[in-house]
N, C-alpha and C positions, 0 to 999 in steps of 0.2 A: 762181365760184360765182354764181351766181342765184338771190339769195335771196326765201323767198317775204315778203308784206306783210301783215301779219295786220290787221286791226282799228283795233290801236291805233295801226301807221300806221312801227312800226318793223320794219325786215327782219329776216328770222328764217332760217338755216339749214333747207335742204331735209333733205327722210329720206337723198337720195344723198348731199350735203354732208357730213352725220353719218359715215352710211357710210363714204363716203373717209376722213374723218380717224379715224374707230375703226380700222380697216386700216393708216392709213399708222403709226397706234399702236403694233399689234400687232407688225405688222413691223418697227419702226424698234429694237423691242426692248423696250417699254414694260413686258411682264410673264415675259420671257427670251427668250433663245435661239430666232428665228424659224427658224435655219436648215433647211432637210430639211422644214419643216413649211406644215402651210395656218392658213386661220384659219377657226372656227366659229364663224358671230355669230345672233343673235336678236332684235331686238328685241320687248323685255317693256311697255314704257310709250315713248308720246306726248306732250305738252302742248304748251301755248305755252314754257315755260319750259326743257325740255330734250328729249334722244331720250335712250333709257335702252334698252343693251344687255345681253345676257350672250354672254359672247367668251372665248375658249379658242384657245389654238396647239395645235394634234395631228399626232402623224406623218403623215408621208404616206400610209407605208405601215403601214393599221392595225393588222400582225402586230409591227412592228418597238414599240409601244407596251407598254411594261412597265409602265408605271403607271398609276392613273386618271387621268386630264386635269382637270388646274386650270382650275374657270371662275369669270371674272372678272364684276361687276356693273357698267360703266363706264359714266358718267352723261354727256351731252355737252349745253355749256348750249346751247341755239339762238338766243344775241344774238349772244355772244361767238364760240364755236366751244371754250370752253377744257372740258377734259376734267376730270372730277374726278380725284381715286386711285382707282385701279382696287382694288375692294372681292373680297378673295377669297371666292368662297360655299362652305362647309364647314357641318357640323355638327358641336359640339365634343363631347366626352363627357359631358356635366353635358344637353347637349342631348337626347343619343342616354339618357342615362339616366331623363332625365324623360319622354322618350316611351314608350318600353319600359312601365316602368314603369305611367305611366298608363292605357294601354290594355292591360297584361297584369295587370299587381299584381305581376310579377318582377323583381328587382334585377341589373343588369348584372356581368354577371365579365367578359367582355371586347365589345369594337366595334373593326373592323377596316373602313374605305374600301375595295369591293373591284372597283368596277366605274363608269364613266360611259358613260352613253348621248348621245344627241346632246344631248338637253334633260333628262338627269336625272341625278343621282349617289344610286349605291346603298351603306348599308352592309350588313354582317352583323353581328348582336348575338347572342353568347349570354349565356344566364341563368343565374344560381345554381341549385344543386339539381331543375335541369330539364336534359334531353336537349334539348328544341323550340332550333332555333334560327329569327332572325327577318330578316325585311329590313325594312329602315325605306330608304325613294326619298323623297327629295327630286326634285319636279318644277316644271321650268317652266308646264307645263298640266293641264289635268286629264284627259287623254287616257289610258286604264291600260288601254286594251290590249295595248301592252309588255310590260310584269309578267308577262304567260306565260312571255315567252324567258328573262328571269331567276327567276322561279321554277324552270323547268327545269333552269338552272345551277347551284341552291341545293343543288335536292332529289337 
């Protein structure tokens, strides 16, 4: 490692540093079963004080994927190198109900996890006493040009 020297005159972990050891994470087993599988990482945040991922194991082969892909928020300090707990990102129901809700005035009867993109996880929510059903996407960026291909899949 070749760490870089910020300011205040202590080494700090590079972005490749990080890199390597969010990887050697994933695959060592950190959040399951790497086998068959790659890893998808992002970094979301910078500072002096950490590198701050979102990271996911997915099939290889993305037909053989039958579920949506669990993505993790894993924080890597940059003195140390030590990893936080890998923070899993979901939206829970009380979540998916307040949103619904607030932006419709409609009460949830069911929410189902039905899809992830590389940087997104979609649900689908239906409503009491309405036919409309909705997607609520959680995104890494605010990029929503996407949202055509899954609307298309909705409707």
């Amino acid at each position: 490692m070749d760490p870089e020297v910020p300011h205040d005159g202590l080494p700090r972990l590079t972005y490749e540093d990080a890199k390597s050891l969010l990887l050697k994470f994933m695959f060592s087993g950190g959040v399951g079963s790497a086998a068959g599988k790659v890893v998808s990482y992002s970094l979301v945040e910078q500072n002096n004080d950490s590198y701050v991922f979102l990271a996911a194991l997915e099939e290889l082969d993305e037909t053989a994927q039958l579920t949506p892909v669990d993505r993790y928020r894993i924080a890597i300090d940059s003195k140390s190198g030590k990893l936080d707990v890998p923070d899993l990102i979901f939206l829970s129901t009380p979540d998916l109900e307040h949103i619904i809700f607030r932006a419709t005035g409609f009460l949830v009867s069911q929410a189902e996890r039905f899809t992830s993109g590389a940087l997104s996880i979609s649900y689908k929510v239906s409503v009491h006493d309405n036919p409309l059903q909705f997607v609520v996407q959680m995104r890494h960026h605010g990029n929503v040009d996407s949202i055509n291909t899954i609307m298309e899949l909705v409707w």
